[in-house]
N, C-alpha and C positions, 0 to 999 in steps of 0.2 A: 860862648859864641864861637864859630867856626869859619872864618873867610877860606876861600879859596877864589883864585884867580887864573883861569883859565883862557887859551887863545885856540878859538874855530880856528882848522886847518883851512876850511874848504871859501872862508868868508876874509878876506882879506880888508883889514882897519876892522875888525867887527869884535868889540870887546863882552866879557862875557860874564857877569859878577854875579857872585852865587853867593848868599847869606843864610846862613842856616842857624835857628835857634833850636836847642832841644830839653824841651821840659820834662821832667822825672821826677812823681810825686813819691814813687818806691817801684820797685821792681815789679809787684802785684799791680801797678796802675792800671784800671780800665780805661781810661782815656786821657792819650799823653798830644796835646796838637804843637805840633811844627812849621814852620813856615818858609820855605827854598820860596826866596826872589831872586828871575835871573831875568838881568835887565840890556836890553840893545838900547846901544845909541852910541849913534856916530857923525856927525854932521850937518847938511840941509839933505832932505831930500832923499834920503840913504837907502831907502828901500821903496822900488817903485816899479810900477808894470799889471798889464792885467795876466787875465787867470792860467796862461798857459805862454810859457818862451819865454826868450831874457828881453826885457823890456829898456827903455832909457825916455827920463821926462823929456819933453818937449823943450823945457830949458836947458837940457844937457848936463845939469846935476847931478842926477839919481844914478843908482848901481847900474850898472850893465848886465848883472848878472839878476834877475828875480828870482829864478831856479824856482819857478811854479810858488813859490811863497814860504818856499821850506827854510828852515832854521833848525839846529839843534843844538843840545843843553846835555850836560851830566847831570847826574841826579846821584846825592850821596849815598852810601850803604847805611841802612837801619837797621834797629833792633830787629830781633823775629816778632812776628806778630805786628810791627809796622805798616799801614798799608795810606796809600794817598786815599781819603776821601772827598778834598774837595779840591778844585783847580779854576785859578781866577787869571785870563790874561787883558790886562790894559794895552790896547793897541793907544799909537799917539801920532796922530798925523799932522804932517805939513804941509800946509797948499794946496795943491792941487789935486783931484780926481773927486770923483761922486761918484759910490759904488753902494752893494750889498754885503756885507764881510760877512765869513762865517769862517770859525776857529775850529778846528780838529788835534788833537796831541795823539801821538803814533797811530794815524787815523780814525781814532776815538772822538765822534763829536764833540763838542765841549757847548758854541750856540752858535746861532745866528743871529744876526740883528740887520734889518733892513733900513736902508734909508728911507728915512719919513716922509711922506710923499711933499711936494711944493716947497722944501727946504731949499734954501740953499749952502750946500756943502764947502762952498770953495774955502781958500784958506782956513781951514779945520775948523768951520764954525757947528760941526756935528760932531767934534774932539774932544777929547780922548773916548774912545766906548771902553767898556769894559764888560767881557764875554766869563761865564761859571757856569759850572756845573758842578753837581754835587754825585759821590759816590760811595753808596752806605757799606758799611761792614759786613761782612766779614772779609771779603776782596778785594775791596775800593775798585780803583780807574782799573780796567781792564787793559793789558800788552802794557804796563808801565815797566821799565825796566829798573829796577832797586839798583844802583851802584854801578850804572851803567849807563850810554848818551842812548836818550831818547828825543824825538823832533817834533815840531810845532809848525805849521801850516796854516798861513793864511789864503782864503780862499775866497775870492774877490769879483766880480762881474763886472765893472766897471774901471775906470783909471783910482790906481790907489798910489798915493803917496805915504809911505812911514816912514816916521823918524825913529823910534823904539817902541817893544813892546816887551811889558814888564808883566814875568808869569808869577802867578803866586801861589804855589803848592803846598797843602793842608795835608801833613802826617796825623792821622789817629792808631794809638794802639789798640787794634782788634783782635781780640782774643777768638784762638779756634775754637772754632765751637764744636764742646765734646758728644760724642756722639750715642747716646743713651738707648742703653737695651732694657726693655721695662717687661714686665710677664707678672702672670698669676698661677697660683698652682692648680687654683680653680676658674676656670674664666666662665664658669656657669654653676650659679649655686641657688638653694634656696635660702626664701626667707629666716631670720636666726641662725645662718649657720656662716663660718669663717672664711675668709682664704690670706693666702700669702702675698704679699706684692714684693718685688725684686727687682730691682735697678743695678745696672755696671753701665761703665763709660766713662765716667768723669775722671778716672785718674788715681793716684796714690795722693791719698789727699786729699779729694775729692769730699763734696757732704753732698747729701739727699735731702729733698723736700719734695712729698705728696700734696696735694690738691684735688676734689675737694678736703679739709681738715686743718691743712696747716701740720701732717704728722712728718719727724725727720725721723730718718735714719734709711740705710739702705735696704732694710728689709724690714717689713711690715705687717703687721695683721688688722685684717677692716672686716666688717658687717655691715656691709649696706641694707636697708629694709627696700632698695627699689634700685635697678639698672643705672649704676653710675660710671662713669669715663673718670679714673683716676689718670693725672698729668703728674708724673716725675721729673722735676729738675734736678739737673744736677751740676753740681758747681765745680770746676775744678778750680784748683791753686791759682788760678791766672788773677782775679776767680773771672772764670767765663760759664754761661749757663747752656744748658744744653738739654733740650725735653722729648718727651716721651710718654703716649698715654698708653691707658690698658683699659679695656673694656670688663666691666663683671657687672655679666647678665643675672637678673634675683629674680627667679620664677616663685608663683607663688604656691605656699605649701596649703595643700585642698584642705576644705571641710567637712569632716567627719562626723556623721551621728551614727550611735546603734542604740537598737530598741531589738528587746524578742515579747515572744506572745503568752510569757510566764507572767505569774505565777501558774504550771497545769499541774495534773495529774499524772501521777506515775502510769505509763502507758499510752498517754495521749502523743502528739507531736507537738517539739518543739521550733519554732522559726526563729530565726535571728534575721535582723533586717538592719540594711543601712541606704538610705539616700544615694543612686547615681550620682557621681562627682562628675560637673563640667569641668570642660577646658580642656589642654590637652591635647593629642595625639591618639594616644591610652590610655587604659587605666583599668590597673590590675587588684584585684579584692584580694584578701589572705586573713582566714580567720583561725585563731587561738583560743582552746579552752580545755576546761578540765578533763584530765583522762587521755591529752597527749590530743584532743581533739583538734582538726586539722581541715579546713576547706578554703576553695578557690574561684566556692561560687558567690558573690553578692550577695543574694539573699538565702543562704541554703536550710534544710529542714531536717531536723532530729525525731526521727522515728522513732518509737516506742519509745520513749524517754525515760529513761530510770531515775533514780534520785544522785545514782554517780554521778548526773551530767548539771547538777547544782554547782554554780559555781560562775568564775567572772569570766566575761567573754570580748577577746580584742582584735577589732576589725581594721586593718592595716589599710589605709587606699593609696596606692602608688601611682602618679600622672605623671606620664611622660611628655615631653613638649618636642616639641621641631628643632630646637637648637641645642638639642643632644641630652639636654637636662631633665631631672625627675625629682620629683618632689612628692613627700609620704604626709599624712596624716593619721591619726589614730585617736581611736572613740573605745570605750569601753563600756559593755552594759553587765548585769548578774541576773541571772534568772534560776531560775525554784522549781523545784521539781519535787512534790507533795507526796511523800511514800504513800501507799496504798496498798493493800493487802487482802482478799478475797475474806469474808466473814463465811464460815461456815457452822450451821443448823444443823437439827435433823429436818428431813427434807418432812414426813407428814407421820403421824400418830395418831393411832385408837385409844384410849379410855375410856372407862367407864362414866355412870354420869355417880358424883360424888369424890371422885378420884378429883385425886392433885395435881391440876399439869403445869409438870417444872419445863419451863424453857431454857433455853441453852443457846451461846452464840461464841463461836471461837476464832480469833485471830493471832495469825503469826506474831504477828506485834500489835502492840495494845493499842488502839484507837484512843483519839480524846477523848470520846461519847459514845453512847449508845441510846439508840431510841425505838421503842417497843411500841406497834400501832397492832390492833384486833378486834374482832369482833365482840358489840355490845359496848362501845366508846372505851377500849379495852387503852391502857399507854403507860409504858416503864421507862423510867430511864435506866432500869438496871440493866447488869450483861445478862442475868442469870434470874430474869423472875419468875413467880411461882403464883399461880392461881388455885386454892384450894374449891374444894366441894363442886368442881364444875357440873355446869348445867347442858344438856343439850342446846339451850340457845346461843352458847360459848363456843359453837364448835365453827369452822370456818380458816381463813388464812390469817397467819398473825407474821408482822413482816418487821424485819429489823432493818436500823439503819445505820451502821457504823461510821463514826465522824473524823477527820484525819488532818490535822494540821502540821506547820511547821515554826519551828520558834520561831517568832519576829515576820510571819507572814499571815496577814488576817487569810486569806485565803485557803477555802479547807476542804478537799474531798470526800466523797462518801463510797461507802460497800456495801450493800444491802443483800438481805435474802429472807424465802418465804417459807413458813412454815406452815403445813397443813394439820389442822387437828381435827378428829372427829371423836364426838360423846357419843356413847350407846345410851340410851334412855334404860333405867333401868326403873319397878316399884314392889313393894310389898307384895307378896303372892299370898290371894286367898285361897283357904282351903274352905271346903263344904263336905261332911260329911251327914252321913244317918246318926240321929238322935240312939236309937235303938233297932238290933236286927237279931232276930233269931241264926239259930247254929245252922249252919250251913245255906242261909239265905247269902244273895248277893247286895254287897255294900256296893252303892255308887257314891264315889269321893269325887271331885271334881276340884279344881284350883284357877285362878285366874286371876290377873294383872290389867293393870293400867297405865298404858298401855301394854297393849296386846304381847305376849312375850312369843320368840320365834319357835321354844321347843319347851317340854318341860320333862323334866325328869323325876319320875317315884322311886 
């Protein structure tokens, strides 16, 4: 405990007693409270007058001096980080006056308090009041002067008699509060993907804790699946806390399908297709495939399609949003492309009728199958078949069909081509000659077929 005793220059008999207790749970204390009472009294009647000029009671007891109601006090030097929070003054009258009091400290309101209406006040039957106010941290009382005189002011409407008033001033230690820089490396990201969070301010010494999570340290890494306000505290040594939030926006990352219109044929066209993605701003297509293959259209078309362009195909969708951000999705489909290869015949042949007609069908690459349709419910599966003794009624188009798959794809194209065959009818030729002719008679021979032959020759 700490007495000091002190005498107003300016207040003649006006003694001035200041008690000062100071609790200290450690150096780190966040809340150390003190108590400075400084107490008037002197007399009957000792301070009295209304609100403005020097007054004297009507009994001629009271000060001659009221000096507007003013009083001042020392107030000791504190720790750093000390600050007045709260301020209690007991005014204590005697006798005489019936007024409205209101208390101010270095014209800092502190209350007022009105007299209750139909009281009656005289000889301090409305005594002692007692006037607070409360003044939170990090500042406390505003214009308080630390280790320096600061004044107290009654302020009155009426006749006021005091005998003393006794102030009672609440030290709390308030820590500064430190002042926190918070950021992200990304403050706009998509769904599943990272960013940094980063805090300074608090000191050497200092610790961090994020929210929402519960994660410490000064630097951090988060995944949020949706738009969260991360708040950094941060504590310094004192420990005093000090915050700071960061905003990371989670756009969403679009949905992606591809399909194309394979399994086809070598030669036909290939599409690849993927679903417009909502949402966004834009939103930019990018497709990958085999052969270095490269497009920018959504849905774009592969023209005469060869069997190079078998293979996996990936569809990039990138949306951009309004708040700077982009977010990609990716779909991947495989599509087939059935080699095919022209089957060639001879395009049409004569024979004889008894002759053997061999067929013939040739590909660059060898087809799965072959299928041989003709005239007279004529069908081979061979590449290469052979009809012997044909008839004229065998003659006509006989058309092949070459069959063309790919491993692991039921899907199977075909090559076809027509071959024309024609039979000559051909028969026995009879001869007719003379039984007997004399020398130098004429023989008529004669010969003929079935049918009718086109020439004949002796």
């Amino acid at each position: 405990m700490k007495t000091q005793l002190l005498t107003m220059k300016a207040f003649k008999n006006i003694i001035i007693f200041v008690s000062c207790l100071f609790i200290f749970s450690s150096a780190k204390a966040q809340v150390v409270v003190i108590t400075n009472t400084v107490t008037w009294t002197s007399g009957w009647c000792n301070i009295c007058g209304p609100t403005t000029g020097n007054y004297a009671c009507a009994q001629g007891s009271g000060s001659p001096n009221w000096n507007l109601g003013i009083r001042t006090f020392a107030a000791p030097v504190m720790p750093p980080g000390m600050v007045v929070t709260g301020v209690c003054v007991t005014v204590n009258k005697v006798d005489c006056g019936l007024t409205n009091l209101c208390v101010t400290m270095n014209g800092v309101p502190i209350q007022c308090i009105p007299t209750p209406p139909g009281t009656n006040c005289q000889c301090g039957a409305c005594w002692p009041q007692t006037f607070c106010a409360s003044f939170p941290c990090p500042n406390g009382i505003p214009s308080f002067i630390y280790g320096g005189v600061n004044q107290i002011q009654l302020i009155n409407t009426g006749n006021l008699c005091v005998n003393n008033a006794v102030i009672t001033l609440t030290y709390q230690t308030c820590c500064p509060t430190p002042t926190i820089v918070a950021g992200a490396t990304s403050s706009v990201i998509c769904v599943g993907q990272t960013t940094s969070l980063s805090a300074t301010g608090a000191g050497a010494g200092g610790t961090y804790s994020w929210n929402p999570g519960g994660i410490l340290g000064a630097n951090i890494v988060v995944s949020p699946t949706a738009t969260t306000i991360y708040t950094a505290v941060g504590t310094s040594t004192y420990p005093c806390n000090g915050t700071q939030t960061v905003l990371v926006i989670v756009n969403p990352n679009p949905t992606v399908t591809a399909t194309n219109s394979g399994p086809i044929c070598q030669g036909a066209g290939l599409s690849l297709m993927t679903p417009a993605v909502p949402g966004g701003t834009s939103v930019a297509y990018g497709w990958a495939g085999p052969g270095s293959y490269t497009s920018g259209v959504q849905n774009p078309l592969i023209a005469n399609a060869q069997p190079s362009n078998t293979g996996v195909y990936t569809i990039t969708a990138t949306n951009s949003f309004s708040n700077g951000g982009s977010c990609s999705g990716v779909a991947t489909t495989s599509a087939f492309v059935v080699p095919v290869n022209q089957t060639s015949v001879t395009s049409q042949f004569t024979l004889c009728q008894a002759s053997t007609l061999s067929l013939t069908a040739v590909n660059a690459v060898p087809p799965l199958s072959y299928s041989w349709t003709g005239p007279a419910a004529f069908t081979s599966t061979l590449q290469n078949p052979m009809i012997p003794n044909v008839m004229p009624p065998v003659a006509g188009d006989y058309s092949v069909v070459a069959t063309f798959a790919s491993p692991g794809v039921t899907f199977v194209c075909t090559s076809s081509a027509v071959v024309n065959v024609s039979v000559v009818a051909t028969s026995p030729v009879t001869v007719t000659l003379p039984n007997n002719i004399c020398q130098n008679a004429t023989a008529i021979m004669t010969a003929s077929t079935n049918p009718a032959a086109l020439a004949y020759a002796w």
